[in-house]
N, C-alpha and C positions, 0 to 999 in steps of 0.2 A: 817606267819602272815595272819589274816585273809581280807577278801577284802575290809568290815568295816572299821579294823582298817588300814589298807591302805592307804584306800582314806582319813582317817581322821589324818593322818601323812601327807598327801599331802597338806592337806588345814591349817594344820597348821604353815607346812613350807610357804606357801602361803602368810598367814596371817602374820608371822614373818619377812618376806622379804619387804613387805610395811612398816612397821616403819625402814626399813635400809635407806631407799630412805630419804635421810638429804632436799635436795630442793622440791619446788614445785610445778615443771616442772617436777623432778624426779617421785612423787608421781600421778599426771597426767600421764606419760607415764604409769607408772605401771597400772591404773585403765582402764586407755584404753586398754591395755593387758589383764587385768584380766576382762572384761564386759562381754565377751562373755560366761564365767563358773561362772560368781558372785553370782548367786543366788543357783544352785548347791551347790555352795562352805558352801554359809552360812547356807544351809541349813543342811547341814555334819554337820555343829557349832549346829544346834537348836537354831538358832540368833530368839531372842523371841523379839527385838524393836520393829520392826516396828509394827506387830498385841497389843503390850503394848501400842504404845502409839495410836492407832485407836483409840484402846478400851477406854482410856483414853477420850480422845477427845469426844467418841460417846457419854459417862457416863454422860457428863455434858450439849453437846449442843442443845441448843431447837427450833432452827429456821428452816428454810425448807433446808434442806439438799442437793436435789439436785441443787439447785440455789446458796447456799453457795459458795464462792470463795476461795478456796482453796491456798494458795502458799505452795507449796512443795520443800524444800531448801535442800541441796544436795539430789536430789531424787535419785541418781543413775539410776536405771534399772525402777523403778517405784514398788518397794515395798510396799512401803507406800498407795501411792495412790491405789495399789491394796485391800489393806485392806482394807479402807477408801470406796469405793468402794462397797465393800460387805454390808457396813453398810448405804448408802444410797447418799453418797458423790459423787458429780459428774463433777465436774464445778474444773479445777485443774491446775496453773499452776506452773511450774518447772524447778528448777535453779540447776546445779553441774556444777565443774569446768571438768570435764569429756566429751569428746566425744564422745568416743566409750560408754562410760555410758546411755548418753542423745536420741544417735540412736536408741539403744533399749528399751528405755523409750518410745518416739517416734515410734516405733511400737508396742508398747503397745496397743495404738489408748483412753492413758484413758489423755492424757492432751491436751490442749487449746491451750495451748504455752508453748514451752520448751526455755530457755535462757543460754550461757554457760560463767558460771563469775567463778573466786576464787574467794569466802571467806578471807576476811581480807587484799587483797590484791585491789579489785574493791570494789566501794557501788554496793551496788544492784537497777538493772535496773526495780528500782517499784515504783512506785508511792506508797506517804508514805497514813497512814490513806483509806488505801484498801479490806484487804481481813478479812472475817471471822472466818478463822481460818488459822494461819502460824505454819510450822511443821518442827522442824529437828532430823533426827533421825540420830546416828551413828558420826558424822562429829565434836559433841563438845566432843573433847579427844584430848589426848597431839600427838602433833606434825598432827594435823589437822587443824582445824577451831579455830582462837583464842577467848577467852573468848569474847573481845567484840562484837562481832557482836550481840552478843543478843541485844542491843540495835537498831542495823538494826530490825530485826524480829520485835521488837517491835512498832516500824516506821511503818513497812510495815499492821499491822494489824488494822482494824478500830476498835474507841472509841468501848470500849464489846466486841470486838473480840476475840479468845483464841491463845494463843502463847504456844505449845508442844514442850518440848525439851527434850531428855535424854542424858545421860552418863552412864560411866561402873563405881563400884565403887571398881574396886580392886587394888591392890598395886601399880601397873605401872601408874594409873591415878590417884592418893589420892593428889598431890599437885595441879591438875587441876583442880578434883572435889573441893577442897576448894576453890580454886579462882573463878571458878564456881559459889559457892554456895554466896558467898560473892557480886558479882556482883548482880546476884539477888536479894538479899535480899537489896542492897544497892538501886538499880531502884525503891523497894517497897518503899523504904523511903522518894524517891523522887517523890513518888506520880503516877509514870509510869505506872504499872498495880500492881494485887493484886496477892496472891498468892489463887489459887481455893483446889490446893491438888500437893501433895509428895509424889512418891510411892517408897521405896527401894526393889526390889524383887532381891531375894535370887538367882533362875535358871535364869540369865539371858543370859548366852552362855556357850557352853561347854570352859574350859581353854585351851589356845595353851599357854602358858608360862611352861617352865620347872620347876618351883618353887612354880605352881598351879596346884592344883588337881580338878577336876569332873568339876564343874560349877563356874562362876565368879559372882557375883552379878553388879547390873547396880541400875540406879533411872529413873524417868519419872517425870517430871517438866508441871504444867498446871498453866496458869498465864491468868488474864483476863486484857488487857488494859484500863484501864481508862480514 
């Protein structure tokens, strides 16, 4: 076996060992465990989120970039904001229930303030009607971050501000994704924000399930609050 395929047997077992962790306290220890290789790991994956949904974000917004207020909602390690970063974002703050996640976030040197909450379990410590743009990447999928918190996100972001969300959209998440997709569109109806654009892309990580092949597909959610 070659040393490629190796390490990409390792990070797949990696990856498969996180959805065994049923609690989450259990899911916590494990991310704390896993912080110090995470980025490594996903990069073994070609985890393509976080640079989709920058990009997403950069596509549409028009105001002064580095003054922009950023909330970065499970940042982990600070992926996102690194991308975001490149494209001219500067001003970032950053919420994961992670510690060992948040530390190295935190030596990053790219956020303002780090905060360590669960998702669905705490509100978020934000002031609502705040930031210019709120971003989650990774965290809305089954047996994570439950469907509602998008309404926190939406909280947290000021009137016009943009709310970036993705998910995966292959077999193991298809009843999330719908619940997902339904929540959304239901906040539209109720006048919360609007939808700006939907992207489904096809490469969105290499597949660690035994029942999938090459790449898994994912989506990127851009919503403007009203």
């Amino acid at each position: 076996m070659s040393a490629v395929t190796d390490t990409f047997e390792h990070v797949k077992a990696v990856i498969k060992s996180v959805h065994k962790n049923a609690t989450s306290r259990d899911k916590i220890n494990f991310y704390n465990s896993w912080a110090e290789h995470y980025e490594q790991d996903v990069a073994v994956l070609d985890y393509r989120a976080p640079s989709l949904a920058a990009h997403c974000i950069s596509s549409h917004f028009s105001g002064e970039r580095e003054a922009a207020a950023v909330l970065d909602v499970a940042c982990g390690t600070g992926l996102v904001a690194k991308q975001l970063k490149k494209l001219g974002f500067g001003n970032f703050v950053g919420i994961d229930g992670s510690k060992g996640m948040l530390e190295l976030a935190r030596q990053s040197g790219l956020y303002q303030d780090l905060k360590q909450v669960m998702l669905g379990e705490e509100p978020l410590p934000i002031q609502s009607d705040l930031f210019d743009v709120v971003v989650i990447v990774g965290a809305l999928s089954v047996g994570h971050a439950p469907v509602a918190v998008v309404r926190d996100l939406c909280k947290s972001a000021k009137p016009g501000g943009y709310i970036c969300m993705t998910t995966r959209s292959n077999q193991d998440n298809q009843e999330y994704k719908g619940r997902l997709d339904a929540e959304l569109k239901q906040m539209e109806k109720e006048g919360l924000w609007t939808c700006v654009e939907v992207t489904e892309v096809e490469d969105w990580e290499r597949a660690v399930r035994e029942h999938e092949d090459g790449y898994i597909s994912g989506a990127v959610y851009l919503y403007k609050k009203l």
